[in-house]
KOLBA-337027 format. One line per 10 residues: for each residue x, y, z of C-alpha. Coordinates in steps of 0.2 Angstrom, whole numbers, always signed. Each point is the difference from the previous one (the first is absolute). Example, Ala and Ser with C-alpha at 12.3 -4.5 7.8 and 13.67 -1.06 7.14 Angstrom:
! KOLBA-337027
+62:-22:+39  +6:+17:-3
***
This chain:
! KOLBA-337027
+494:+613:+328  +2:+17:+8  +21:+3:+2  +6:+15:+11  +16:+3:-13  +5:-7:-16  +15:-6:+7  -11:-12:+9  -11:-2:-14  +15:-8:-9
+5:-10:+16  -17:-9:-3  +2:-5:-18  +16:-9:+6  +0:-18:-8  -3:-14:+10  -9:+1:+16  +3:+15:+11  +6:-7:+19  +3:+13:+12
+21:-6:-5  -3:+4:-18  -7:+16:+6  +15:+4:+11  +12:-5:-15  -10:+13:-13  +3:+13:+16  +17:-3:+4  +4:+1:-22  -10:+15:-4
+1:+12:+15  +15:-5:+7  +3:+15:+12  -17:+4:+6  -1:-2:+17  -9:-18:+5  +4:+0:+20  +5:+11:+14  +4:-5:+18  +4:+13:+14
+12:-1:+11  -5:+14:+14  -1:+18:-12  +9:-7:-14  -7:-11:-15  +9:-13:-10  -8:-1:-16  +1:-15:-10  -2:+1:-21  -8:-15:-8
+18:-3:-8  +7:-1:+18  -13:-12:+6  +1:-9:-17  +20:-1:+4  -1:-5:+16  -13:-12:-1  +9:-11:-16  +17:-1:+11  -10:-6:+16
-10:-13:-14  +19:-6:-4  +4:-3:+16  -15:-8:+2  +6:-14:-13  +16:+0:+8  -8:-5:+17  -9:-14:-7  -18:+8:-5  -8:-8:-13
-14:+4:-12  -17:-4:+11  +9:+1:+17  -7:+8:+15  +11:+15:+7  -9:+11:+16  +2:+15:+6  -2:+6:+17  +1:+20:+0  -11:+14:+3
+0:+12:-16  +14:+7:-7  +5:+2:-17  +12:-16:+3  -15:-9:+0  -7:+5:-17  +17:-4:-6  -1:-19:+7  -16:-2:-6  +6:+4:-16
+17:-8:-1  -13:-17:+6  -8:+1:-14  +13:+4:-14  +5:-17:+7  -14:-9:-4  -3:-3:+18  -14:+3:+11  +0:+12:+15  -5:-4:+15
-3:+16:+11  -4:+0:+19  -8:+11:+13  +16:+11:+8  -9:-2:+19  -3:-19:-1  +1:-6:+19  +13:-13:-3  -11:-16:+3  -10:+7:-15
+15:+4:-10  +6:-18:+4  -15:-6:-7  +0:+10:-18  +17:-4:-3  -1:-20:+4  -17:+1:-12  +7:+12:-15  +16:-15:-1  +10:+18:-5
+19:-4:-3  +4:+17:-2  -4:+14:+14  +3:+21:-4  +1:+8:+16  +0:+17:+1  -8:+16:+10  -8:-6:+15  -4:+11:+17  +15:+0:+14
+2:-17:+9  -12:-10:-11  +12:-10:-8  +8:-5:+13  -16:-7:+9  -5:-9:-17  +18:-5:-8  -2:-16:+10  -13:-9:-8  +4:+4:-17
+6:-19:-7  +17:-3:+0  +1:-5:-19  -8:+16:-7  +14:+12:-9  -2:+17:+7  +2:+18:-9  -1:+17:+10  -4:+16:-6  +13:+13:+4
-5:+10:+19  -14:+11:+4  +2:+11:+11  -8:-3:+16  -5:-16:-5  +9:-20:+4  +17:+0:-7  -2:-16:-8  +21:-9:-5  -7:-19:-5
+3:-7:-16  +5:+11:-14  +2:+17:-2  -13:+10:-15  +14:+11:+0  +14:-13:-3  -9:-9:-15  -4:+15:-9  +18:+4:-2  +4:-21:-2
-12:-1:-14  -5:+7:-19  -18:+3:-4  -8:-16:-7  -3:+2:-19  -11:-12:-4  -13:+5:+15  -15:-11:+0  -14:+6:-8  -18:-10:+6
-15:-7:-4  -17:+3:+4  +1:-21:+9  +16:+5:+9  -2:+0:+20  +3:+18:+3  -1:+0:+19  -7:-9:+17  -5:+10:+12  -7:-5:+16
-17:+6:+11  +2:+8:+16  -9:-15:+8  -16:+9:+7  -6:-19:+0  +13:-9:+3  +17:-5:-8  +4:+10:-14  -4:-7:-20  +14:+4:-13
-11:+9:-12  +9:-6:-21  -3:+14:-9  +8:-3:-20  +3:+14:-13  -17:+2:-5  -8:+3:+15  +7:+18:+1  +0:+3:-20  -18:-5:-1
-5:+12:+12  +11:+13:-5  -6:-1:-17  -20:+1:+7  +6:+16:+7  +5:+8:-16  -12:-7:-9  -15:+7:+12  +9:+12:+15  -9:-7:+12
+12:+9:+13  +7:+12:-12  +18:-4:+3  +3:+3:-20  -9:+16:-1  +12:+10:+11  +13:+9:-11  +13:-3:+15  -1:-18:+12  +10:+6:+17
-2:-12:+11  +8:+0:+21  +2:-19:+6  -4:-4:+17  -12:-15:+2  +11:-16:-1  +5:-4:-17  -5:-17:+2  -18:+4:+2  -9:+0:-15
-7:+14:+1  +18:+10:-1  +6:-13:-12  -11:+3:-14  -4:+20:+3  +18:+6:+3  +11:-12:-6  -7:-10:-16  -12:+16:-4  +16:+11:+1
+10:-10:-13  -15:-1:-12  -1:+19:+0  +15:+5:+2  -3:+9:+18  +12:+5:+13  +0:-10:+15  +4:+10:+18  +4:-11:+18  -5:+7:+17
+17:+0:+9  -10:-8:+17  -16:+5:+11  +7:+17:+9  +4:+7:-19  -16:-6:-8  -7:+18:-1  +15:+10:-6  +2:-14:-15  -18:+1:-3
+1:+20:-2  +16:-3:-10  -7:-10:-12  -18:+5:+0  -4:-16:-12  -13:+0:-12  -8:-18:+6  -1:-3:+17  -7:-17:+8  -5:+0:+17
-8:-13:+12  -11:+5:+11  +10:+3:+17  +10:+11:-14  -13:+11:-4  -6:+2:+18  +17:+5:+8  +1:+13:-15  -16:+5:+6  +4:+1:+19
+17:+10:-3  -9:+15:-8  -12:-2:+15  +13:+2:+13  +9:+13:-7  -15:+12:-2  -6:-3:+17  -12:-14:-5  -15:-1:-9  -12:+12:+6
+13:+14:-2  +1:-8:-20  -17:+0:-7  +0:+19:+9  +14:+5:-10  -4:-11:-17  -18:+9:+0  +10:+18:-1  +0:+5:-20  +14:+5:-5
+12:-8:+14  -9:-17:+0  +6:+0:-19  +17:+4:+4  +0:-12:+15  -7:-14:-10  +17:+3:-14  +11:+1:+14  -3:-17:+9  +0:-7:-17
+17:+4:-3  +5:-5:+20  -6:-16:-4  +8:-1:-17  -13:-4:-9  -2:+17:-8  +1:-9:-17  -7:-15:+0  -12:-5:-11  -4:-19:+3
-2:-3:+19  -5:-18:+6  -5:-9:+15  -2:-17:+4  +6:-14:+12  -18:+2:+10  -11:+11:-5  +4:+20:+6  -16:+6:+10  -10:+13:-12
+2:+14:+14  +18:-2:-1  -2:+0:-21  -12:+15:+1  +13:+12:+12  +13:-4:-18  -14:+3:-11  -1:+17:+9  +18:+4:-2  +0:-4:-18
+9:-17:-1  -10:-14:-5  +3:-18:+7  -11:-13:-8  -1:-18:+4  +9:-14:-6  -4:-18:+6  +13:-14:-7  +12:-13:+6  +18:-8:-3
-11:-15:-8  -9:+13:-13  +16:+10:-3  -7:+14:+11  -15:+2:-14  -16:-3:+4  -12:+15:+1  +4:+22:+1  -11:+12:+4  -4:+9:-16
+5:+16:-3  -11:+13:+7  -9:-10:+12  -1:-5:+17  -14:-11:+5  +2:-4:+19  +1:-16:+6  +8:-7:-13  +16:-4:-9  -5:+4:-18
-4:-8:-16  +10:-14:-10  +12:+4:-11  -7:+0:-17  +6:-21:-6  -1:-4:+18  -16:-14:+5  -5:+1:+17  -13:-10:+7  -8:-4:+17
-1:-19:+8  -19:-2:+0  +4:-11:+16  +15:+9:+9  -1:+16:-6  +18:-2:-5  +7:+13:-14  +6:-9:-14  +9:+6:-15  +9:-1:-14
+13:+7:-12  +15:-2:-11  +11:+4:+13  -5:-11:+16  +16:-11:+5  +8:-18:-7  -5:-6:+18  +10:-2:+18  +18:-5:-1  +0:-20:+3
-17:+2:+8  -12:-8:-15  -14:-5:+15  -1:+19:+5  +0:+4:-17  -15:-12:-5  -12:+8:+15  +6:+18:-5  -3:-2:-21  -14:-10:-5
-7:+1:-18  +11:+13:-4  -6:+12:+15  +8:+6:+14  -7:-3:+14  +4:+16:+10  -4:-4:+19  -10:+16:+1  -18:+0:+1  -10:+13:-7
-14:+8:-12  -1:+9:-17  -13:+14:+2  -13:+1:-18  +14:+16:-4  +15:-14:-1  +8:+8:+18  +7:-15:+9  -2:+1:+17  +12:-8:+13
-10:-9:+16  +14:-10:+6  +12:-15:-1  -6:-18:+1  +14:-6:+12  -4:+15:+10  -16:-4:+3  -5:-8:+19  -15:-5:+8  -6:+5:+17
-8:-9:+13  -14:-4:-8  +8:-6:-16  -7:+13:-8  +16:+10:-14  +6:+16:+3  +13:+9:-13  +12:+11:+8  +4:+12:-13  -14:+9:-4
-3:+2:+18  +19:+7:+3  +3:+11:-14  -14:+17:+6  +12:+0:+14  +17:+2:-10  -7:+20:-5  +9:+3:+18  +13:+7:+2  +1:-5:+18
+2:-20:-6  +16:-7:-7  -7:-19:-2  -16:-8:+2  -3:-19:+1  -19:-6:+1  -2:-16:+11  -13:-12:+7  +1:-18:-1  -11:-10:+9
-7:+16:+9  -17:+9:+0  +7:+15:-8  +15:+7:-10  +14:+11:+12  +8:+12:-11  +21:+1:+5  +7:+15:-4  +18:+6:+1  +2:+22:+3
+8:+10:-12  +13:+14:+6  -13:+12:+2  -12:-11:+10  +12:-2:+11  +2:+18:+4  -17:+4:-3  -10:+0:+19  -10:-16:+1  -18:+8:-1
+3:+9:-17  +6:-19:-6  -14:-10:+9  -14:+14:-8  +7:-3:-19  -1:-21:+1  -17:+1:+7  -4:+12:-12  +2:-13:-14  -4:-14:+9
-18:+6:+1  -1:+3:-18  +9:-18:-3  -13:-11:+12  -15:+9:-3  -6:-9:-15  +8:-17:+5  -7:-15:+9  +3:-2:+17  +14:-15:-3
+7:+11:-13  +4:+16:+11  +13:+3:+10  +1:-1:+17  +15:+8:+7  +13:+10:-8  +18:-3:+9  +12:+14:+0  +19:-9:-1  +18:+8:+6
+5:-15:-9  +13:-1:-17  -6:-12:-13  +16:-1:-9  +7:-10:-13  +13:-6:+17  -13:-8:+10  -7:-7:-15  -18:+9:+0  +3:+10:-16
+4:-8:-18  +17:+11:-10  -13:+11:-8  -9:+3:+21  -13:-9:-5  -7:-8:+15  +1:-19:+4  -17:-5:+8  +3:-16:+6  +18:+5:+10
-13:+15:+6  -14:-11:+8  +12:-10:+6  +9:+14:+10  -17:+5:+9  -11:-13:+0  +3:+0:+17  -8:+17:+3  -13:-1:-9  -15:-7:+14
+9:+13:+12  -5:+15:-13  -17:-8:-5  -5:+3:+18  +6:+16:+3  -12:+12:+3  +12:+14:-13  -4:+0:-18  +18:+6:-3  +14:-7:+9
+16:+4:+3  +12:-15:+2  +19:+3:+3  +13:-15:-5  +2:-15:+7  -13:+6:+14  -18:-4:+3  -12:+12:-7  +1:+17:+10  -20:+7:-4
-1:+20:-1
***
């Protein structure tokens, strides 16, 4: 096993299994003082030493008892990130008790929903964006106990329940803090629903040791070979993703985690912090890409000045460091898969993103591209004791490892059709190429036939389209009709941008994407929305991932009116009949 210090080396030959908790306990004994968080508020940092989090999270863990928390309850927590909610999660668990996180932009009917089927006694509440809590506090149950963070700035100024501040000076730390098994439930965390209602994912102990330990033992991302693991949180915690890659991969090495303080300071804290592993999703990567666009007068005016010697080279270390990612040296993308145009523009500038492809049922490990490559089209190769294989009938992607889940929370039907003979049967459908490269051509549920019964999946058909920077979402759709319509919602800059420069660039790539496909297969009109698909109005999923079914049924009622237009690219303004260009 490669280490990256020796204090880590010894941390490993720990006795006893090695949770993520043990990991935090050798931490928070042996390096004390080092820094382990920092939060900003505004132009000043709070730092937060593995002692203090260790201090903090033992007193919250007694006055967890005190309120009735037992070993194998379910607490939640409904926060965006903050270093309050590291400490929650960590006070859960020296509890013996399970944490039960939640999306911090949940419409209330959907946080209704997640709180009645987690059965949580126990609710942390804590930084949340101005006036959410009030439009949400109503449907949290009556009988759930409530803790809130102390205030954010800016953010709801949350008074129900008890105060984090008022128990840490009520309570002592709690001794005797529990220390877990590999079988202990170590969390529940729920889908965003792309499909439907959300599944409360159990994952135990293992799940994360198991793949933690795969990582050390091979490096398949390399998260143990970098002699320093900075890290900047800013996708949800609760998505797995974040879960394991910041907070659980932090506590094995010994990292430093540091929080985005909201959407308006994401690039000062980026450039502050200038982490050392950097996850993105695609939309991520592209709004990077669009901000250096637009600030260099877009980019014709880029290439120009990237093909200059000596001041393409300074440029390409200047926009590093602007983007703050001057020193990272494991960058991810996953989520959907990042359009190579987009990869290729970062490979330019010296940062490489490869793809990853997991999900909350696999413990976000599945496949990674490997280092050094970059076959398009595809999402990379297993990781090295994964077992990936393709239904011969549905083309569905099926794998397994020693870190898939226990199964959904009181949901033993769902989890019978989802593991069968020990695989997981992933939804996706696919194909491994004779290299090993998985290939992602769609999701089963996705799938929808057109009017001649014959199947169209609309993902493979939707992602050329996301290289634009015009575009903010895209939804393929076509039931029951002769051809797909592709819905698109505009970006910033599309919207600024005059319509023929737009209208040039989607027929662009539509002519590459129809060109080799059958006629049922192509698609037929491209429609231009002011629309916003929002997590409000119930298009988007809490990770803006977009909910088909709530989108056809929003413009079904257009669709014959733009089939029969004689515009290939339509314009259609809200709540209006299609207004054709």
């Amino acid at each position: 096993m490669k280490a990256s210090n020796p204090i880590e080396t010894r941390l490993w030959k720990e006795p006893g299994p090695i949770t993520h908790l043990h990991a935090f306990y050798y931490w928070e004994k042996n390096t004390p003082e080092a820094v382990f968080m920092r939060q900003p508020y505004g132009k000043r940092w709070h730092t937060i030493t593995w002692r203090q989090a260790g201090d903090q999270a033992r007193r919250i863990a007694t006055a967890l008892q005190a309120l009735g928390v037992e070993k194998g309850s379910l607490v939640g927590i409904l926060s965006k990130n903050c270093y309050h909610w590291v400490i929650a999660d960590l006070a859960i668990a020296m509890r013996g008790a399970v944490s039960v996180p939640f999306y911090a932009n949940l419409a209330p009917p959907d946080l209704r929903t997640v709180l009645e089927k987690s059965e949580v006694t126990h609710l942390f509440v804590g930084k949340l964006d101005a006036g959410y809590w009030e439009k949400v506090r109503s449907v949290v149950p009556g009988h759930i106990r409530l803790i809130h963070f102390p205030p954010y700035p800016g953010h709801s100024q949350v008074s129900d329940g008890e105060s984090w501040e008022a128990l840490l000076q009520k309570y002592p730390p709690l001794q005797d803090a529990y220390r877990p098994t590999l079988e202990d439930l170590w969390t529940i965390l729920y889908t965003s629903g792309t499909t439907g209602t959300p599944k409360g994912v159990m994952l135990s102990y293992r799940c994360p040791f198991r793949f933690m330990e795969h990582e050390r033992r091979y490096n398949d991302f390399g998260i143990f070979e970098m002699p320093t693991y900075r890290l900047l949180s800013y996708l949800p915690l609760n998505h797995i993703a974040e879960r394991i890659a910041v907070e659980v991969a932090a506590l094995y090495r010994g990292g430093h985690i540091s929080f985005v303080e909201s959407v308006d300071t994401f690039a000062q804290n980026i450039q502050q912090t200038q982490p050392t592993f950097f996850f993105g999703v695609p939309r991520i990567w592209q709004r990077l890409q669009q901000g250096v666009l637009e600030r260099l007068g877009g980019a014709e005016r880029y290439e120009r000045l990237m093909r200059l010697p000596l001041l393409g080279a300074l440029l390409r270390g200047y926009i590093r460091r602007k983007l703050g990612l001057a020193k990272v040296q494991v960058a991810l993308t996953g989520g959907a898969i990042t359009p190579d145009p987009i990869k290729d523009w970062f490979h330019k500038l010296g940062i490489l993103p490869r793809e990853v492809y997991a999900m909350t049922e696999n413990c976000a490990g599945c496949t990674v591209m490997p280092r050094g490559q970059n076959k398009p089209g595809t999402v990379g190769k297993p990781l090295q004791e994964v077992r990936l294989k393709i239904d011969p009938d549905t083309n569905e992607i099926l794998m397994w490892a020693d870190w898939v889940m226990d199964g959904y929370y009181k949901d033993p039907e769902k989890t019978a059709e989802v593991i069968r003979d020990g695989w997981l049967h992933t939804g996706d459908t696919g194909e491994i190429d004779e290299a090993g490269f998985l290939r992602i051509t769609g999701r089963l549920k996705d799938t929808f036939k057109t009017a001649k019964g014959l199947f169209v999946a609309p993902e493979p058909l939707e992602t050329p389209f996301a290289q634009l920077p015009y575009m903010e979402q895209v939804c393929l759709v076509g039931l029951a009709l002769p051809q797909p319509i592709l819905l698109v919602t505009l970006s910033e800059l599309g919207h600024k941008t005059p319509r023929p420069q737009v209208e040039a660039a989607f027929l662009e790539i539509l002519q590459t994407v129809n060109h080799p496909l059958p006629t049922y297969q192509r698609i037929a009109r491209i429609v231009l929305l002011a629309d916003i698909w929002s997590i409000d109005n119930g298009l988007l999923t809490p990770t803006l991932k977009v909910r088909r079914h709530q989108i056809h049924q929003r413009y079904s009622p257009f669709y014959e009116t733009w089939l029969t237009s004689p515009q290939t690219i339509i314009w259609h303004k809200p709540q209006e009949q299609p207004a054709l260009v």
